[in-house]
N, C-alpha and C positions, 0 to 999 in steps of 0.2 A: 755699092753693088746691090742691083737689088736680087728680091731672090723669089722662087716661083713654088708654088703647092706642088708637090707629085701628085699626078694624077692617079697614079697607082697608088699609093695611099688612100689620099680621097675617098675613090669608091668603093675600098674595101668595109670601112663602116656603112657608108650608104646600105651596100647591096645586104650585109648584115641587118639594118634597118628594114630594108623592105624584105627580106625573106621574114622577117618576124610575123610582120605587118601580115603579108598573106597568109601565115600559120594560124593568128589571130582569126582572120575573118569570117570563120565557121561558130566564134565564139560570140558571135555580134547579135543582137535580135535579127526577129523572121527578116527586115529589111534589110538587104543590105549593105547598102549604104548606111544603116547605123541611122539616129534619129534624123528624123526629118519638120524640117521649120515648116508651117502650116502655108505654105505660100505666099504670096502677098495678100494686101486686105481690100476685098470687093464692097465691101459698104461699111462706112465709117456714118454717125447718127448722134450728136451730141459729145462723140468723141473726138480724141485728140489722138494722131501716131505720129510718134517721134522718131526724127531719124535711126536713131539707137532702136527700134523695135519696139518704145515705150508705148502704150498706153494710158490716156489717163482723160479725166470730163475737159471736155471743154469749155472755156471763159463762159459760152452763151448758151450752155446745154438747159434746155426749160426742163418742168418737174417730170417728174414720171409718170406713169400709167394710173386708174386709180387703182389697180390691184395691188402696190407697192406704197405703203404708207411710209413716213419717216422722214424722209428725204426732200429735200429743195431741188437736187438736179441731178437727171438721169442721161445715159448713154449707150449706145452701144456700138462693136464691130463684128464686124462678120467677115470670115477668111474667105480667100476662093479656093474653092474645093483642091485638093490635089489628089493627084494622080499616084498611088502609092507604087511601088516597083513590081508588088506583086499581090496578090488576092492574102488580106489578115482574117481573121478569128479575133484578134486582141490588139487594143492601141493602148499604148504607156502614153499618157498624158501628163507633161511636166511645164513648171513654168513660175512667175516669182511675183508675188501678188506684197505690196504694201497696204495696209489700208488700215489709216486711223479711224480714232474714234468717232464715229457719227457717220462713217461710209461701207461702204461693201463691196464686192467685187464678185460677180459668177463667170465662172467658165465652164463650157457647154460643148459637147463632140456629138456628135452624128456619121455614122456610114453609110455608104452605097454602092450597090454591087456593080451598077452600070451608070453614074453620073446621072442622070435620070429619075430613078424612085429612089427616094432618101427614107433610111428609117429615122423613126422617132429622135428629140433631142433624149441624151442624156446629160440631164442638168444637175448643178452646184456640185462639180468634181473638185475635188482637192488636190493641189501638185501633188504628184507620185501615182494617181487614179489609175486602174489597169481596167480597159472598158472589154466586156467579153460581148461580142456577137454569135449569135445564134446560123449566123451564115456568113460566106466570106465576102468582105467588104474590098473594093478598088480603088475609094475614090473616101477622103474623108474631109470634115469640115469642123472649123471650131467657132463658138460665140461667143463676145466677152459680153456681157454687162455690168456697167460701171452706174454706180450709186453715191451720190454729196452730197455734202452743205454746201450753204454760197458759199463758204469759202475755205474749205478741206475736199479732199477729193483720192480716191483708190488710182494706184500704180499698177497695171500690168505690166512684166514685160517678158522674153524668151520664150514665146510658146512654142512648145513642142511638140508632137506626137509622132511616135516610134512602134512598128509592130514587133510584138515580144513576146517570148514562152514562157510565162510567168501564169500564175494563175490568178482570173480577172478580181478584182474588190467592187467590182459592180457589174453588174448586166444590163442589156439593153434591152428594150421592150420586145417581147418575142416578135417574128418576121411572119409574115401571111403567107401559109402553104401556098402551092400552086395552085389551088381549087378552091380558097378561101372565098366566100360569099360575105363581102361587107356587111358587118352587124347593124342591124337596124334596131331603135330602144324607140321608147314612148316617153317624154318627158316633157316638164314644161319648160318654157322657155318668154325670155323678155323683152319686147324690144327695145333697143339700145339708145337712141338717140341723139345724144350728146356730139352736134355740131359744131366743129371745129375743133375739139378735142384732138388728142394722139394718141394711138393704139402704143399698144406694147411695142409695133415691130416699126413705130415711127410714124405709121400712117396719118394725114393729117383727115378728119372725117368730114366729108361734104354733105350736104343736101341728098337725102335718098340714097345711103350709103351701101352698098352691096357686100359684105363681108358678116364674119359671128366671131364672136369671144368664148372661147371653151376653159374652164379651169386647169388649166395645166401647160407650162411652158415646155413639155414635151415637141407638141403637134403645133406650134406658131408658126406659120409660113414666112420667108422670105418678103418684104415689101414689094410689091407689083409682081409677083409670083404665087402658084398656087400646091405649094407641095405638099399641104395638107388641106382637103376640101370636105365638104358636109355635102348631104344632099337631103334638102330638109323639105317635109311634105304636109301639106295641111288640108286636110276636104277636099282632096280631088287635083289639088294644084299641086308642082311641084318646084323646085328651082335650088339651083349649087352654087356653092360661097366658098371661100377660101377663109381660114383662119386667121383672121390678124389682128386678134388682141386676147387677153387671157383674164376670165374671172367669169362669172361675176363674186361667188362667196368662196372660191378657194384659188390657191395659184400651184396645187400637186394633188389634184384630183382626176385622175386616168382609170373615171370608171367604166371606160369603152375599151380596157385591157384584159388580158385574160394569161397571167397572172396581171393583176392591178398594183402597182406600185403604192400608190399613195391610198390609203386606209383598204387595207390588203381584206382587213374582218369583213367587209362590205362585199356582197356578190356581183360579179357582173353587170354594167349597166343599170344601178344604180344607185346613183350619184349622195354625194354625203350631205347635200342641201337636202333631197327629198327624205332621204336616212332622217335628218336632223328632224324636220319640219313633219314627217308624219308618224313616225314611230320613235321621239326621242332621244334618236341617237346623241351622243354626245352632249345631254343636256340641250340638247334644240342647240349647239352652234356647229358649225363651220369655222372654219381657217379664219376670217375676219366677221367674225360676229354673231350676234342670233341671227337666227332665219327668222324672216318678218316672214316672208313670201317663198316657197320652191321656184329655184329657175336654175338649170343647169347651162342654159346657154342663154346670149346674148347676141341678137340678131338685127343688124343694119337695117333700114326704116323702108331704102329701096326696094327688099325681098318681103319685110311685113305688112307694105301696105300696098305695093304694086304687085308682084310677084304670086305672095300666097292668098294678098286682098282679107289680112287679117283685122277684126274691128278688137278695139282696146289694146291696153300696152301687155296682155298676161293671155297665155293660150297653149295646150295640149299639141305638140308636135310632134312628128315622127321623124327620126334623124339618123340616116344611112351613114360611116364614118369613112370614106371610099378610099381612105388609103389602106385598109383593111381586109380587100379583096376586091372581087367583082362585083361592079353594081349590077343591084339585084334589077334597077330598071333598065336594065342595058341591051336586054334580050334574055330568053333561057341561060343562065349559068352553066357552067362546064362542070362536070361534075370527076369524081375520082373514082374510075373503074374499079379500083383496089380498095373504096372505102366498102365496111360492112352494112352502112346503114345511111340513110338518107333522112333529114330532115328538113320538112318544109315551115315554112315560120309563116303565120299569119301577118307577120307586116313586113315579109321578103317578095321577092318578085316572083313566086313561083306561084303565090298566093292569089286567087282573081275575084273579084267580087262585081257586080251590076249595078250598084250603086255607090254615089261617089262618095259616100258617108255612113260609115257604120257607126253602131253607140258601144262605145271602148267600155271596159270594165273599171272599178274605180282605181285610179294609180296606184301601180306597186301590186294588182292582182293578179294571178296565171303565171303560163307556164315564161319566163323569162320578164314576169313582171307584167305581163299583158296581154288580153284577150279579149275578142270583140262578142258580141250578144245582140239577140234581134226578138221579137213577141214573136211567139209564134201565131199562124194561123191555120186552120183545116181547109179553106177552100180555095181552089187554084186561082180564081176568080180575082180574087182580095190579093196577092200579086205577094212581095213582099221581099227583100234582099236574097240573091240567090250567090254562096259559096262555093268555090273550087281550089281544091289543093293537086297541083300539077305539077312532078317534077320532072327536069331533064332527065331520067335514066339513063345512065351510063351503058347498060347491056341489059340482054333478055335474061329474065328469071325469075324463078318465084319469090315472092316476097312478104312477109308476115306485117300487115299495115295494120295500123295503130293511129285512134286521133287522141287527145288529148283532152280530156273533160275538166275544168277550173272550178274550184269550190271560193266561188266570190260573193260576195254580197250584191244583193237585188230585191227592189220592189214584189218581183213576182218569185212565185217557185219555180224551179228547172222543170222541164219539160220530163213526161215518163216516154215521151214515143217521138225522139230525136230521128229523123230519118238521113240512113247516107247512100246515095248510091253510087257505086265503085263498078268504074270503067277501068276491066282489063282487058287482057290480049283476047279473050275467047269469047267477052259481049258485056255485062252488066248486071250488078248484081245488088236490091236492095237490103242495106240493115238496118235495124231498129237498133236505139242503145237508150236505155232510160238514165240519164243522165240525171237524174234525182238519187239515185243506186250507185251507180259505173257511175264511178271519179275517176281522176287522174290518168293513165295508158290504159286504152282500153282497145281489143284485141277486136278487132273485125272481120279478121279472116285470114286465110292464106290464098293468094291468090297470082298467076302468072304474067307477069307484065312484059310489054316492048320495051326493047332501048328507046329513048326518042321520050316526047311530050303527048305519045297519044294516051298514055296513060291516065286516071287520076279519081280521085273520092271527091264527090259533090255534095255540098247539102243547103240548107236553106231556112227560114220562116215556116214554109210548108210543113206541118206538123200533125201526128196523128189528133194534135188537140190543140185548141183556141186560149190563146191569154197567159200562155208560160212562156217562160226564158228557157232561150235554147242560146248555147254559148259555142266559138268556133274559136280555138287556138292551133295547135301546132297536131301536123300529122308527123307518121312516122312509117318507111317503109325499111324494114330490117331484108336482106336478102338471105335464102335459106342455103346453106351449106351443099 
């Protein structure tokens, strides 16, 4: 005889089961759906993915990068982005790493608010990682790179990441307000060369190759994508690269951050090669080695000798980091109605000069590490570089302007009868500042300006005197209360 389940029975534990299950699901992280597998894998590069989820090198994975010493053969995977259920603050990154002796394994996450602009990588997370964003993120992504001997090699597998109310054990590189003006630094830089080679991110490098290598596995772009780019300027030329390899003397140097993650004691833009190399830092080294030479970047042969038309392999550059706001050559910048204060940068775009080349101050001098300098002369005749600091203003109002005088070293003495003359809303107004005296914020006036770019302080060579240094860095218009 056979015999049959009551049905009525049956679903009385079920329906117990799933009333549980929904009492549960407020206790789940911000997702929820509870964690989320990183999607499937959009570029595999020396790697291997195993049906099970596994990762590990592959047979034929050739060596690494040269930023990454140690190793016979390198790899990498890269997720495609997923689409999270809803806008996080914080991703729990989990996942199960093997990795013997003589190999290594990083795992890497990234957000984005719209698929689109990706923030920085956050690199070498440990299962359990809780990653805090500074804005909420939609769309998230993770990196593996995998490190061997010929014949040992690292395990990934289960990657994870879940949004969670937990508090983060790392943060991500701060986000670019709305109004953010791409920081532009003065540094040197080298060109790269090495044909045939492989970047970090896989690239194999051609003849006249168009990309830069920056220190920091942060900002590495995707292969044949550009989600992090430079726009690097030299005498007049200018031309933009995508990041696709990391070094040349460090691999966690993000001195284009603000906080900077990797050697935090260090200001602003600039970088712990020139640190190293002109003031000692650290015994003159870096992350792999002495500094023989400063170069904070590495630039493809196509941009240094087609593009910027640079002669030698070593040269002073100017390098905008354009996932960092608006570039400053892209037109007047939009500025923040509700900021108190407006600053103009001598090597941002608001900055205009009539000649394609001014003589920079010696590296690492002025205000953000840089200022430019011209001889002055007394007669209009004799001609001579003529400056303009113009910003977009946001609204009409009065404003306390301020330029910026640098105590740098020079051949000659600074100039006593600096001339500026300051176009505002009601006509033009000249001042004298004796910049031998007046250093640093020096106060010009109060005076009423337009919204808009008719405003702005001029000056020049033209000098009440022959044969001194007259120096031009950063102005400043403070708006009055």
């Amino acid at each position: 005889m056979s015999s049959q389940r009551s049905p009525t029975l049956w679903s009385r534990p079920f329906r117990a089961l799933l009333i549980l299950i929904i009492a549960l699901i407020p206790a789940l992280p911000v997702l929820a759906d509870g964690p989320v597998y990183a999607g499937g894998l959009e570029l595999l590069d020396g790697a291997w993915s195993r049906p099970d989820r596994t990762l590990t090198l592959a047979a034929g994975a050739g060596p690494p990068p040269p930023i990454v010493a140690g190793y016979q053969r390198y790899g990498s995977a890269l997720s495609a982005p997923v689409l999270l259920n809803q806008p996080v603050t914080r991703l729990k990154l989990s996942y199960v790493a093997t990795v013997p002796p003589g190999a290594e394994a990083r795992v890497d996450v990234r957000g984005s608010p719209d698929g689109q602009r990706w923030l920085p990588w956050v690199t070498s997370l440990p299962d359990g990682a809780v990653v805090g964003f500074d804005q909420p993120v939609r769309y998230a992504q993770y990196r593996v790179l995998l490190l061997g001997s010929a014949d040992l090699a690292p395990v990934v597998r289960d990657v994870l990441l879940a949004g969670i109310d937990q508090q983060p054990s790392v943060s991500a590189a701060a986000s670019p307000a709305p109004f953010s003006i791409a920081p532009t630094f003065r540094i040197r830089a080298t060109r790269l060369g090495m044909v045939g080679g492989r970047t970090a991110n896989g690239y194999v490098i051609p003849p006249r190759a168009r990309f830069v290598a920056l220190p920091s596995w942060t900002v590495l772009s995707t292969r044949g994508r550009d989600e992090y780019q430079v726009r690097i300027s030299y005498q007049g030329r200018t031309a933009v690269a995508p990041v696709y390899d990391v070094g040349p003397y460090s691999e966690r140097d993000d001195y284009w951050n603000q906080p900077r993650r990797g050697f935090p004691q260090l200001e602003r833009g600039w970088p712990l090669d020139h640190a190293a190399y002109y003031e000692g830092f650290n015994g003159g080294r870096a992350d792999k080695g002495f500094v023989r030479f400063p170069t904070a970047m590495d630039v493809g042969d196509g941009i240094w000798w087609d593009d910027l038309g640079i002669v030698g392999d070593q040269a002073e550059v100017e390098v905008t980091y354009l996932w960092l706001g608006q570039d400053p050559l892209a037109g007047p910048p939009q500025r923040d109605p509700a900021a108190p204060e407006h600053v103009v940068d001598e090597l941002g775009g608001d900055f205009w000069h009539n000649e394609a080349v001014l003589n920079a101050s010696p590296v690492g001098c002025g205000m953000g590490r840089h200022a430019y300098q011209a001889t002055t002369v007394n007669d209009p005749a004799r001609g001579g570089p003529v400056v303009r600091w113009q910003p977009n203003l946001p609204v009409e109002a009065e404003y306390d302007l301020f330029v910026h005088v640098p105590v740098c070293p020079s051949k000659r003495e600074r100039t006593t009868q600096a001339r500026y003359v300051v176009q505002h809303r009601d006509g033009a107004l000249e001042v004298t500042v004796n910049q031998r005296a007046q250093t640093g914020w020096v106060h010009l006036g109060r005076f009423p300006f337009k919204a808009g770019v008719e405003g702005y302080v001029q000056s020049g060579a033209l000098a009440g005197e022959a044969g001194a240094t007259i120096w031009f860095d950063q102005a400043r218009w403070v708006r009055v209360p």
